[in-house]
ROPA-838671 format. One record per residue (C-alpha): residue number from 1; x, y, z. Coordinates in steps of 0.2 Angstrom, whole numbers, always signed. Example, Ala and Ser with C-alpha at 12.3 -4.5 7.8 and 13.67 -1.06 7.14 Angstrom:
ROPA-838671
ATOM,1,+62,-22,+39
ATOM,2,+68,-5,+36
end
This chain:
ROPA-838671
ATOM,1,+38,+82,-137
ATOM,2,+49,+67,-140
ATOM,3,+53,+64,-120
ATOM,4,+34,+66,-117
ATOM,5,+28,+53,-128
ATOM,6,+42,+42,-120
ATOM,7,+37,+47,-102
ATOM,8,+19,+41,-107
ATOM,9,+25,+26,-117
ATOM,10,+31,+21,-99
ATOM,11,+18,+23,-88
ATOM,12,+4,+16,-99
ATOM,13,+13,+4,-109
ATOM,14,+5,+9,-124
ATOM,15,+6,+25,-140
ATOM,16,-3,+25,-154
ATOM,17,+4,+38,-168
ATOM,18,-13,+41,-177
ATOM,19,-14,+35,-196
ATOM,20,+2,+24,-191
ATOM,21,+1,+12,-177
ATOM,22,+5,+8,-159
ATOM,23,+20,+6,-149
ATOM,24,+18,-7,-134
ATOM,25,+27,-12,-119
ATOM,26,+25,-30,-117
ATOM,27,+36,-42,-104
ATOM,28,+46,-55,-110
ATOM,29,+49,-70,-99
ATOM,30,+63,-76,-91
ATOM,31,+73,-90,-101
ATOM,32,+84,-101,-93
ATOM,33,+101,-108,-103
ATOM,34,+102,-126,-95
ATOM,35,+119,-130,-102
ATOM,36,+128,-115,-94
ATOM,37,+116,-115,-79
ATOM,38,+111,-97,-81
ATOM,39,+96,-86,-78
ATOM,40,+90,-73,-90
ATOM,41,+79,-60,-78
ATOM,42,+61,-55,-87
ATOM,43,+65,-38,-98
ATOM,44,+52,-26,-105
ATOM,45,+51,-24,-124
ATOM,46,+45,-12,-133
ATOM,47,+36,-18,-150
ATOM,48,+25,-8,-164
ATOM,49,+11,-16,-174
ATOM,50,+5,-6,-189
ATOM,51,-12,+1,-190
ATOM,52,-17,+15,-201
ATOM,53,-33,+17,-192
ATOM,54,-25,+20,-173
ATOM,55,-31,+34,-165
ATOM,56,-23,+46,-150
ATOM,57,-25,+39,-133
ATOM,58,-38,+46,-122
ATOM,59,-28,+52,-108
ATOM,60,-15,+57,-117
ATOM,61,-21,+73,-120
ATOM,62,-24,+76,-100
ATOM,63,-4,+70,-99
ATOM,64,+4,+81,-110
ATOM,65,-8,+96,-103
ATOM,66,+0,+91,-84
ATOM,67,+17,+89,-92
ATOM,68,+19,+102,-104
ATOM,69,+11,+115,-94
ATOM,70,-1,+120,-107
ATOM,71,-20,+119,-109
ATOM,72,-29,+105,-118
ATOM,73,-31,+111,-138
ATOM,74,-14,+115,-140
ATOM,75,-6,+100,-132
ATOM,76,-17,+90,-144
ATOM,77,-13,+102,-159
ATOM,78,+6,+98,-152
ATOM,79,+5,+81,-154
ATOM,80,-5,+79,-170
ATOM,81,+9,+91,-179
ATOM,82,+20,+80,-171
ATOM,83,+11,+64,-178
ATOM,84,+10,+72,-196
ATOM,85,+30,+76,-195
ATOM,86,+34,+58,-186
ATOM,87,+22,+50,-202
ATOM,88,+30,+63,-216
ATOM,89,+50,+57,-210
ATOM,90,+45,+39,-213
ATOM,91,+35,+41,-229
ATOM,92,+49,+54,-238
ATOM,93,+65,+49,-229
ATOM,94,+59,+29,-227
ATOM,95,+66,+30,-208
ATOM,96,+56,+40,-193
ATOM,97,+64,+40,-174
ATOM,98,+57,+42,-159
ATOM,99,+70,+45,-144
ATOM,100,+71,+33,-130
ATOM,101,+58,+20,-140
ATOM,102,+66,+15,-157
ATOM,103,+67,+19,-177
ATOM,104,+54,+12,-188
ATOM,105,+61,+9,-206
ATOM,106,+52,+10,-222
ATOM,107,+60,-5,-235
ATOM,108,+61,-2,-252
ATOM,109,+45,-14,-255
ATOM,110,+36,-2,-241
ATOM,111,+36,-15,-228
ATOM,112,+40,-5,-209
ATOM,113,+51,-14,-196
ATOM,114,+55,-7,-179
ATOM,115,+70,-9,-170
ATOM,116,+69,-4,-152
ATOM,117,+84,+4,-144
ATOM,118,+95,-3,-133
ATOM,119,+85,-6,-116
ATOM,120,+96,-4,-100
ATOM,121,+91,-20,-95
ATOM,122,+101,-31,-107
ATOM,123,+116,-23,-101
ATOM,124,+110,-36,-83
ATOM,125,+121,-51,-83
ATOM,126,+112,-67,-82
ATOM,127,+111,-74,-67
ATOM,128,+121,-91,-61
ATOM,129,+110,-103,-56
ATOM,130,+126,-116,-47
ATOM,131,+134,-99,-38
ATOM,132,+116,-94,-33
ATOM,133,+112,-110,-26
ATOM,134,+128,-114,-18
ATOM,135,+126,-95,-8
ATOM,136,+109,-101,-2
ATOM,137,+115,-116,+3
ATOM,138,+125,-108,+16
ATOM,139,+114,-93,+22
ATOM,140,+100,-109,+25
ATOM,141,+111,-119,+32
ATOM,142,+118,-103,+45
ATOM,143,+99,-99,+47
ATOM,144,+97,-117,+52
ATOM,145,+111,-118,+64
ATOM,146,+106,-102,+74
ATOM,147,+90,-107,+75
ATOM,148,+93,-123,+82
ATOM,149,+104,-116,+95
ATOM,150,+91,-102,+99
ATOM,151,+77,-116,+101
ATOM,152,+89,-128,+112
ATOM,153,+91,-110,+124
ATOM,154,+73,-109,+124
ATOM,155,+69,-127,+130
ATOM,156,+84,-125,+143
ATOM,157,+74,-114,+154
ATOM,158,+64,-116,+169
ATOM,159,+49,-107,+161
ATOM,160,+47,-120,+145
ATOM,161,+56,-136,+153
ATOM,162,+45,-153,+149
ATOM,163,+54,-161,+166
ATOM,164,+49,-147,+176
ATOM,165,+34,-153,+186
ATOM,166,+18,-145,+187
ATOM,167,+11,-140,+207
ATOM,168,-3,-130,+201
ATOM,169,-18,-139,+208
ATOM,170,-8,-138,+228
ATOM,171,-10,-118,+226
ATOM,172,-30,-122,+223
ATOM,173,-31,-134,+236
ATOM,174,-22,-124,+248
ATOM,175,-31,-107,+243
ATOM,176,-49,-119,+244
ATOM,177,-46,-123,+260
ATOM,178,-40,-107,+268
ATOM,179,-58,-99,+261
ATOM,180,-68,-114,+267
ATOM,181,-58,-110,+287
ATOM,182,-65,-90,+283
ATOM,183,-81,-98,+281
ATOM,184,-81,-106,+297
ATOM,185,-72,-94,+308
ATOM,186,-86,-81,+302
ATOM,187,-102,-90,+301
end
């Protein structure tokens, strides 16, 4: 059930565990760490907020059907006795896991904190802004170059030379006149 409710986490970005609350995916934003002249990419995080009145997701009932292979009532019976033993752990056993998501713990003063698990995305390095520009510096600069050298090809030829002159207007003349002798020759 676990890598269900994961799968679903993902593609909607949001699980409510009824009576419990609702984990969300939300995007943090890049940060960028101007005294080492680094990038930090954007990351997904997941985050929980506590709300004892959360109720299933519509479509998850639908999902787990299509996932699990199984009608509708028992994909939502699956989930609520997974919802009740998920809810049970954290109240008896003060800690409650869900794999690929995170662990919710239960303090002594009944406060619950999530901790997420390690996103594959923190293992990214950051990304160095000097190295970064230094590399596009040169791939603009070589664009530039060829393209100078393909424009100055260009204007070399007969077909786009500004020197070239134009003799368009002696082809009408001399087509004009050859018409206006038909003309006579035939009239």
């Amino acid at each position: 059930m676990q890598q269900y409710l994961y799968k679903f986490l993902v593609l909607y970005r949001k699980l409510c565990i009824p009576g419990l609350g609702c984990f969300s995916i939300i995007n943090d934003s890049s940060l960028i760490d101007e005294t080492n002249g680094l990038i930090f990419p954007p990351k997904p995080m997941i985050h929980f907020n506590i709300n004892e009145s959360a109720e299933m997701d519509s479509q998850l009932p639908q999902f787990l059907t299509e996932e699990m292979n199984i009608d509708e009532e028992l994909a939502i019976k699956e989930f609520q006795d997974f919802s009740s033993l998920f809810s049970r752990n954290l109240q008896d056993q003060n800690i409650a896991i869900l794999s690929g998501v995170g662990r919710l713990n239960k303090g002594s003063n009944g406060i619950i904190r999530f901790t997420a698990e390690t996103n594959l995305l923190e293992f990214l390095p950051p990304i160095d802004i000097e190295r970064n520009i230094k590399v596009l510096t040169k791939k603009i600069t070589k664009a530039k170059i060829i393209e100078d050298s393909e424009v100055n090809e260009l204007l070399n030829t007969e077909e786009i030379n500004p020197k070239a002159k134009d003799y368009w207007w002696i082809y009408a003349l001399g087509l004009t006149l050859i018409g206006l002798v038909a003309l006579l020759m035939y009239s």
